[in-house]
N, C-alpha and C positions, 0 to 999 in steps of 0.2 A: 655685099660689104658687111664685116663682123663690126660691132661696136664692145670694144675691149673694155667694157665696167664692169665694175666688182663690188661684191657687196662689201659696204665700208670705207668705198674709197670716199676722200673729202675732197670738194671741192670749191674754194674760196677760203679766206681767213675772218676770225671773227665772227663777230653776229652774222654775218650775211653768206656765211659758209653752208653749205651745203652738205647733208651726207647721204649715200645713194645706200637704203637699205634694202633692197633687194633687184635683181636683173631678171625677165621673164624673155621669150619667142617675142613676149608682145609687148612688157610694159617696162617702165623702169620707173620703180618705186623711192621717190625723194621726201628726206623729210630739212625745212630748211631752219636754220636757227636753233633748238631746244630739241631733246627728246620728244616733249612732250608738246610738240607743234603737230600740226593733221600732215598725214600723207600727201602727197600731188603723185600723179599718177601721169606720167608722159610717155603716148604709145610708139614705141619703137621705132615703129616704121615712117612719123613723123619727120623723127632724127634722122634719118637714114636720107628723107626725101628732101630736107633741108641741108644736110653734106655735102648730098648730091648737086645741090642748088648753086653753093657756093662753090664746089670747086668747078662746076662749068661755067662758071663767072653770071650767071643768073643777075646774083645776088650777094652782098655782103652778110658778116656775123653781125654788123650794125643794123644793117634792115628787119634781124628778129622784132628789136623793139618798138611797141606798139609805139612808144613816143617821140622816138625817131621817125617812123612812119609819119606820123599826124602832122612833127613840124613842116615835116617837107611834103606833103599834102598830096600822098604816095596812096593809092588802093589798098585794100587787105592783101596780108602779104596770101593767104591761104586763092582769093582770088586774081592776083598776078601770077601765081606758079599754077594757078589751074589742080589744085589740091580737095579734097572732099574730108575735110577733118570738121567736128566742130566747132566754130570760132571761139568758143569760150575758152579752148585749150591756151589760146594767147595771153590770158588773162597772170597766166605760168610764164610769160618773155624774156625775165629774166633769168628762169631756169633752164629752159627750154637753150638761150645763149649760153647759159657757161655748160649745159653737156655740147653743144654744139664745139666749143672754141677749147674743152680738153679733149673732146677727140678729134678735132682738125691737128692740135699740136700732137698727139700721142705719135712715135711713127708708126709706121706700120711693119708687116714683116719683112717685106725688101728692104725698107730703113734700117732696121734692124739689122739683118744680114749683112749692108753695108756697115755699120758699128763695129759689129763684133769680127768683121773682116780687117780692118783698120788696128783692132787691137792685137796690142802685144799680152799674150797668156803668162801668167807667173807664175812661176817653178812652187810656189808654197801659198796660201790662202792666209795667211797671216802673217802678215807686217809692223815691225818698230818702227817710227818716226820719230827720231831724236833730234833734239835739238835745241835750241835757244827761244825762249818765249818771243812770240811775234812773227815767228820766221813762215809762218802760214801754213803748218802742219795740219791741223782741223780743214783751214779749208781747200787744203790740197784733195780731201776725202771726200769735200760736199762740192769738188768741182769734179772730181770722179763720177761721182753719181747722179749729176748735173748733165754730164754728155749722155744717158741715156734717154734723155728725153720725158722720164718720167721720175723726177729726182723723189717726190713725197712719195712714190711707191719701193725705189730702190735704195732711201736710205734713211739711216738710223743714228742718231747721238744718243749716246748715255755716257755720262758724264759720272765718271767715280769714284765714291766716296772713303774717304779715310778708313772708317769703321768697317768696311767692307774684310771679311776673311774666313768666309765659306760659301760652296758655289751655289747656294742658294740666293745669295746675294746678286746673282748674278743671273740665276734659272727659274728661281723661285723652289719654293715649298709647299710641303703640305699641313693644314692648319687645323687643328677641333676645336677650336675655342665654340664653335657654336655645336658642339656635340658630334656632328656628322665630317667625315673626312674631305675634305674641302682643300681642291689646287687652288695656289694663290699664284695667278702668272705674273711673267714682269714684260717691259718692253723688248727686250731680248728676245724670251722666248717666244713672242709674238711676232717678234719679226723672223725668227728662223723659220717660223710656220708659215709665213709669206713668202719667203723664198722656196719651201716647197711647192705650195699650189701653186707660185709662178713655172713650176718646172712640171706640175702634173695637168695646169691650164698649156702648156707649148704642144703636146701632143707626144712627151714622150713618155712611157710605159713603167708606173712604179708598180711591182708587185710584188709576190713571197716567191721564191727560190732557192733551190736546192743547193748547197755548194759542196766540194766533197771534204773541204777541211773546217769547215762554218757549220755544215748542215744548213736549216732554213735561215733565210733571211731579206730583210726587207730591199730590194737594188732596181734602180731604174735603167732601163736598157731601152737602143735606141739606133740612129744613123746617126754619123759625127753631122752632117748638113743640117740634122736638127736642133742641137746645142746652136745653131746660129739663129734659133730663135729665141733662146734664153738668155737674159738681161744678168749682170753681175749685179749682187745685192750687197751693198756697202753697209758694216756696222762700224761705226766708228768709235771705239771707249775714248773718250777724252780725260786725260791728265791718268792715264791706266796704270804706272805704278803711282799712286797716293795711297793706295792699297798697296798689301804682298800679294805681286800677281799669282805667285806658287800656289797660293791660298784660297782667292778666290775664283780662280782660274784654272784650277785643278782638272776640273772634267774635260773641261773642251782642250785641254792641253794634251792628257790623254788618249781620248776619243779622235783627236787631230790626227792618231797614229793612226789609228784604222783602217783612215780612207783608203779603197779600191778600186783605182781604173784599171779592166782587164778589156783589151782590145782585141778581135777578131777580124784582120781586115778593115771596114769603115765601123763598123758594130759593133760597142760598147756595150758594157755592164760596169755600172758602179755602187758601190756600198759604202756602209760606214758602220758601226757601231752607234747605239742610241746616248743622244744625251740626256732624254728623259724616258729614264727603264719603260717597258713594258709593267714592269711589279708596282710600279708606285703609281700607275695610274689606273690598275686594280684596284689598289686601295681605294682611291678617291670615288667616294658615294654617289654623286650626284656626275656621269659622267658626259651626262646630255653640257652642263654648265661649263666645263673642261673644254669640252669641243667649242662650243662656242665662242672663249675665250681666246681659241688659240685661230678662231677663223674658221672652221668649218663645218659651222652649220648648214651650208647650202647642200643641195642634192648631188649634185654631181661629186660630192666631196665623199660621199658614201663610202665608197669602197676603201678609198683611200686613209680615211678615220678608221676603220675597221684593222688594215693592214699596219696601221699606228699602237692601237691599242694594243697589237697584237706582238708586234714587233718591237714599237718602240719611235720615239722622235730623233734621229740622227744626224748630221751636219751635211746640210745638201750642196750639190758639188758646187752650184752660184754663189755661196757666199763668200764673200771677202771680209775679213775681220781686220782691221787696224788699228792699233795703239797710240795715243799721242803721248811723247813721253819726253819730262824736263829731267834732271836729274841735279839734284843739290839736297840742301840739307832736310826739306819738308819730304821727300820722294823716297822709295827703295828701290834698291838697286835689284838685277837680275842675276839670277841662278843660270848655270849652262843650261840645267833643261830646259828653260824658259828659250833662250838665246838658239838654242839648238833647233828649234821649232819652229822659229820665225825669219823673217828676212830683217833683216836690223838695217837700215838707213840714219846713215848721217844726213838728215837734212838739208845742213848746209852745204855739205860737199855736192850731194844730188841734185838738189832744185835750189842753188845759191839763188840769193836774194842778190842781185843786183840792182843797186841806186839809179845808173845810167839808162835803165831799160822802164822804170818806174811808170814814165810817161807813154813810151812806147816802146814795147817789147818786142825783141830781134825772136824769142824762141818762144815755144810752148812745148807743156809735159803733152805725153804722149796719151792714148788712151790703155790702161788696166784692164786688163777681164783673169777671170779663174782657170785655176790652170786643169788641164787635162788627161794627166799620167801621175801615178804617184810610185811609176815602180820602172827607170828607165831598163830602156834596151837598145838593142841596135840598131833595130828598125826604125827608132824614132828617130834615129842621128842620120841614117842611111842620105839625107838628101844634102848635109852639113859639110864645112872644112873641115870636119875631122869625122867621116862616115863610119869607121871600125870603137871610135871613144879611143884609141888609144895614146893619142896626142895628150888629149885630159887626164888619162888614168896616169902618164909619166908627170906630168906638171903636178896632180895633189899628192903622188907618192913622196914629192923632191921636197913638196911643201912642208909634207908629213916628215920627213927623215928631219925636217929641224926641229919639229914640236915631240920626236919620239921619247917616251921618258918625263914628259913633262905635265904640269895637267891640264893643258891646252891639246894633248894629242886628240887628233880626228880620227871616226871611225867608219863603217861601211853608209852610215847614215850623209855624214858629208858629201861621201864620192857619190851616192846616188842624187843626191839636190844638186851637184856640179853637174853631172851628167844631162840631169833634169832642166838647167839651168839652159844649158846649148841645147836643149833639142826644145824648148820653148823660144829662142831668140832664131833658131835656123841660122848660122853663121856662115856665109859664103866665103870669106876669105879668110888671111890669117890675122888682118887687124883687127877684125869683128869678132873673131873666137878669142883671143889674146883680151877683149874688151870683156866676154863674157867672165872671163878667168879671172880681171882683175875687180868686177863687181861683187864676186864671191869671197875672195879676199874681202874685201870691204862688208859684204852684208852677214858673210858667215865666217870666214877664220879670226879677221881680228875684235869683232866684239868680243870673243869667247876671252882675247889677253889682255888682264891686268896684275898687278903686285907691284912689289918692289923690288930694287936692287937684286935679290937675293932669288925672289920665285921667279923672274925673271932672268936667270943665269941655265944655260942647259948643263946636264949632268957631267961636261966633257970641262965645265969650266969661261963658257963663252956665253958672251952676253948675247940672249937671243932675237933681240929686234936686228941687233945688228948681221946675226946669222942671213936672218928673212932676209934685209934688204940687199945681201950679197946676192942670196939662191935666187929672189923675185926680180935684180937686174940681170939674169940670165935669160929668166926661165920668159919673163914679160919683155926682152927684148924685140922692137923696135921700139916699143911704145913707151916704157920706162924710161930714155932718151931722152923722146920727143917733147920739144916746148912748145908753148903758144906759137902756133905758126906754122910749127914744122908739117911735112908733108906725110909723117909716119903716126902721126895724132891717131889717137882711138876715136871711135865710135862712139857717140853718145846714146845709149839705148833705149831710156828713158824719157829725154827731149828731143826737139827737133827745130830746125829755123823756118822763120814764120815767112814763108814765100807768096807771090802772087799767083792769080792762078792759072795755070796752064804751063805753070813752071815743071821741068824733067822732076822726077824723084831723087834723084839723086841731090839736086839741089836743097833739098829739106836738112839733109843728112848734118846733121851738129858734132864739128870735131873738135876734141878736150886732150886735155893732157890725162896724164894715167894717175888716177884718184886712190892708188891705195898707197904710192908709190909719196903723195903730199901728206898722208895720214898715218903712215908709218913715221916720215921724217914727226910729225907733230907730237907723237906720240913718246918717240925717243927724247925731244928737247924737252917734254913735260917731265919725263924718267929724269932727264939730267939736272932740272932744275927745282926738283919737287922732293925727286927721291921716289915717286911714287906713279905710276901711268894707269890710263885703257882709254877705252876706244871713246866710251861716251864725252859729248861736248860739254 
């Protein structure tokens, strides 16, 4: 049995928190309360023998404590399990119980594999959450990264600041105030650096490599069966435009392009472009305190720090970045290339906040993991309702023939996230494809449309919401129809209904009405009565 600690990880809150600063074959090095508390030294194989204890029902995580012992007037626990430790190591019972009880909860890799089997993959690694204050956006993110079972290792708030408007704000910089060139990191980039060693601690292979349009570069290669032991790592910006995201979200907006899955059969290589150059960590003087900083001090981290320096820090394929975003007078609004980049949600349209369900709730959101292509084909539709993409490539051209000319037109970038979109959801029929179609609508074509009266007219002289809603009751037929009730309802792809268990799958399955088809209409009544429309709530 492996015991999955890491140097740094915390365990408990407060004064009586724990930090595990080093992992040995033999020891595990804790220090509890204060830096500057003495070491406790707990040898491995203790932990291992009291896991072991517990899950063959031996023993409880209560029985570590000596003082549970003594009230119940129980033997040393070291001489009921028949153990050769020496008993002072007890003296440590309270430490000794909370490693015990985060790694009984951690799962393990079958658990795991079960998780990321269950999840649905996302066509894009970055997400808008818009919507109306309260509506549970933030903690839609921290319940995301809640169902890993390791929520303090897989996620992240930073909460952003007004003043914010360059990507150092967000990456950090490099600083001489004290003479010497000196990285200053933030929470950020310290969690992107945890998402890498969680992907070069799963067993798959980061190194430098040749490419023939790249030259060298940093890419982890791998068998897809082993991504199913790597965790999605949730950053979450809270309140993310109070800043101009263009601004201070420049790089990683950038760098987002880069991403590379090239697949061979089950065998993977992926890349990215760095977010923290190779040159400017040249610079920095002291490069032993850098590493540190970002996490990999430890040994095994060796090669992998090297290939960093060398290369550079880039956007590892686990992370999941999302935005929490209100929009009114205090906030800025978004740029298409912001928009274009991301998957935008309406909130309330996706995970409505229903009053009636408050007490007890009929559905739940689905589980999120990171998506795994960034450059569709056909082979990835091959097992889909539409195996050749050509059903999709006619649905966004028809889409596209209404935005032609305008400055809402879509371009090869769209049709590859559409495509992307269906071959991440696997759509077996045609109400499930027709549901993929019409979430894209909603998360990428109509964010991109706002104006008035007039930018909102197409070149021919025709008001063009009203164009859409002609083309998309064609094109989205049965489902544009369909009411509450009806038998033609789409697919819900994001939730599902909260069944008991041993209930078919099928019975999970949550049917809606067509969500772009309610948001279009919303969109046109605020044109009519405003003078003015878009998509945000």
């Amino acid at each position: 049995m492996a015991l999955i600690l890491k140097k740094g990880l915390i365990l408990g809150e407060g004064a009586r928190a724990l930090k595990i600063e080093n992992v040995t074959n033999e020891v595990i090095y804790v220090r509890g309360g204060q830096d500057g508390n003495p070491l406790r030294f707990i040898p491995v194989c203790l932990v291992k023998s009291l896991i072991n204890a517990i899950n063959d029902n031996k023993i409880t995580l209560q029985d570590i404590s000596r003082k549970y012992r003594s009230d119940k007037n129980l033997p040393h626990l070291f001489e009921e399990l028949e153990l050769s430790f020496d008993k002072y190591i007890l003296g440590y019972d309270s430490t000794i119980q909370k490693i015990c009880e985060y790694v009984l909860e951690k799962p393990n890799s079958d658990e795991v594999k079960k998780l990321l089997e269950k999840a649905l993959p996302l066509s894009k690694p970055f997400l808008l959450l818009a919507g109306i204050s309260g509506t549970g956006k933030t903690r839609f993110v921290r319940e995301q990264a809640k169902t890993s079972g390791q929520f303090t290792e897989t996620y992240c708030l930073t909460s952003v600041r007004p003043d914010w408007h360059e990507p150092s704000d967000l990456l950090g910089y490099i600083s001489r105030l004290n003479g010497d060139a000196e990285y200053i990191t933030t929470d950020v980039l310290q969690f992107v650096a945890k998402a890498w060693r969680a992907i070069a601690d799963s067993g798959l292979t980061v190194e430098a490599k040749n490419s023939e349009d790249q030259g060298k570069q940093l890419v982890v290669t791998g068998e897809h069966d082993a991504l199913e032991k790597v965790l999605p790592y949730w950053l979450c910006l809270d309140e993310m435009n109070l800043a101009p995201v263009e601004q201070y979200f420049a790089d990683y907006l950038s760098v987002l392009e880069t991403r590379e899955w090239r697949w061979t059969g089950d065998s993977f290589t992926y890349s990215s472009d760095a977010l923290l150059k190779p040159a400017t960590i040249k610079e920095v003087e002291d490069n032993n305190k850098l590493r540190e900083a970002l996490g990999f001090e430890a040994p095994e981290y060796n090669e992998l720090w090297q290939l960093i320096c060398q290369y550079g820090l880039g956007i590892p394929f686990n992370l999941l970045v999302a935005g929490t975003v209100n929009m009114d007078e205090t906030t800025h609004g978004f740029s298409r290339k912001v928009i274009d980049r991301a998957l935008s949600f309406d909130f309330g349209a996706f995970f409505p906040n229903d009053y009636n369900d408050f007490f007890t709730p009929t559905s739940c959101n689905k589980r999120l993991s990171y998506p795994i292509w960034s450059n569709a084909c056909t082979a990835d539709l091959a097992d889909t309702f539409d195996a050749d993409g050509t059903k999709t490539v006619a649905f966004l051209s028809a889409v596209n023939a209404v935005l032609k000319n305008t400055p809402f037109e879509l371009a090869f970038r769209a049709l590859n996230e559409l495509l992307l979109a269906v071959a991440s959801s696997q759509p077996q029929d045609e109400l499930t494809l027709k549901a993929v179609w019409d979430d894209f609508m909603m998360c990428k074509v109509l964010p991109r449309i706002e104006g008035d009266t007039d930018k909102l007219t197409t070149p021919d002289g025709k008001a063009l919401l009203a164009e859409l809603d002609t083309v998309l009751a064609d094109l989205l037929a049965p489902i544009w129809q369909a009411e509450q009730g009806d038998k033609n309802q789409r697919p819900d792809l994001y939730r599902e209904n909260i069944v008991a268990d041993g209930v078919p799958d099928e019975e999970k399955i949550l049917f809606i009405p067509c969500r772009s088809k309610a948001k279009l209409k919303w969109m046109s009544d605020r044109l009519a009565s405003a003078t003015f429309t878009s998509f945000w709530p």
